[in-house]
C-alpha positions in Angstrom: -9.3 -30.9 -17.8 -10.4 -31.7 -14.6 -10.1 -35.4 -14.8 -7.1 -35.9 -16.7 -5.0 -36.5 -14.2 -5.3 -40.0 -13.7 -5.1 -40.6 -17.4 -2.1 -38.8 -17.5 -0.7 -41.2 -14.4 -1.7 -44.3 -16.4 0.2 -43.7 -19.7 3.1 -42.1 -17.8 3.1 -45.4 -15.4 2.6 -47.7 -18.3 5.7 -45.8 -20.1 7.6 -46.4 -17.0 6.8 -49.4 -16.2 8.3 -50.8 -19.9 11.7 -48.7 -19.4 12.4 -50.2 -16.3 10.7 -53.6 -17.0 13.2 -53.4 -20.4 16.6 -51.6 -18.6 16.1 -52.8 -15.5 16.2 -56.5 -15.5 20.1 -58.0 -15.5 21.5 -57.9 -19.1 23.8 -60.2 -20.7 26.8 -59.8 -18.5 24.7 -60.2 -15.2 24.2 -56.9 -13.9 21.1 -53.8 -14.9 21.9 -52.1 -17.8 20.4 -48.8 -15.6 22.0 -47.8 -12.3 20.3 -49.0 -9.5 19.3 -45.9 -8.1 17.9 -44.8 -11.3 15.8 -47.7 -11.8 15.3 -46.9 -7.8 13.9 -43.4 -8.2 11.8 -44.4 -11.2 10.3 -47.0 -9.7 9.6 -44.7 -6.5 7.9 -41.9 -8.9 5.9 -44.2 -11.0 4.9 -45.8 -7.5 3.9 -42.4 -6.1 2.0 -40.8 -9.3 -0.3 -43.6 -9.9 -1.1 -44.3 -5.9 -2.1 -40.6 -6.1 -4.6 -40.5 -9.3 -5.7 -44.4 -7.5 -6.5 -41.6 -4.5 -8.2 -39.1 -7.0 -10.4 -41.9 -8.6 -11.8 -42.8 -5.0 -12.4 -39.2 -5.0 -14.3 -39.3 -8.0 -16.2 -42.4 -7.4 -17.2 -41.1 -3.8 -18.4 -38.0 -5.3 -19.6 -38.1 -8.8 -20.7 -41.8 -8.2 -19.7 -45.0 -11.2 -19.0 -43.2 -14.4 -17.7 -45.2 -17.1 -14.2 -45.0 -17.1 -13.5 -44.1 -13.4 -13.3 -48.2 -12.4 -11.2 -48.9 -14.9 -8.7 -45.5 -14.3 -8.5 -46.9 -10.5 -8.3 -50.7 -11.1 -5.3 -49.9 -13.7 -2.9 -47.2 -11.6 -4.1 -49.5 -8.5 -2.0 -52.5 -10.2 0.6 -50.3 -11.5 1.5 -48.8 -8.0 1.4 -52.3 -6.7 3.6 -53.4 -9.5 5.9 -50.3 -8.8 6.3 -50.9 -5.4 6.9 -54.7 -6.0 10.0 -54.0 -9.0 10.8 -51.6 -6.2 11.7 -54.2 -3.9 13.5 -56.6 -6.4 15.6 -53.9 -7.7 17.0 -52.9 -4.0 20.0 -55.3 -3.3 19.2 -57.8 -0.8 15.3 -57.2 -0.1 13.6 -60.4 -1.2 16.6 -62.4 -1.2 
């Protein structure tokens, strides 16, 4: 039970990541089909869970050394907090313009 945590991090990210990938993006009329800070806040946990089990997997590797599926639990919440923080930005009005 010990190591679940980052597993945990990388379904719920992945789960996430869809809903606001799908809900987020302008709709038909032009504007999200989610309220902005929704899509905000979501993107802000999903950012901060995965960063977090990234941090535990460092952990991990530091201390238990390369097990098998500790590089690929860090390599996958390491792109999902980048790509959290980066829909972050797009969704916040007037960031990237």
């Amino acid at each position: 039970m010990k190591g679940s945590y980052p597993w945990l991090a990388l379904g719920l990210g992945l789960v996430l990541g869809l809903v606001l990938m799908r809900y987020a993006a302008p709709g038909a009329a032009g504007g999200p089909r989610l309220p902005l800070l929704t899509g905000l806040l979501m993107a802000e946990f999903g950012f901060l869970v995965t960063a977090i089990a990234a941090g535990v997997c460092v952990r991990d590797l530091m201390q238990r050394g390369m097990e098998k599926s500790t590089p690929v639990l860090l390599i996958g919440n390491t792109l999902l907090a980048a790509s959290f923080m980066w829909l972050g930005l797009q969704l916040w009005p007037g960031a990237l313009a």
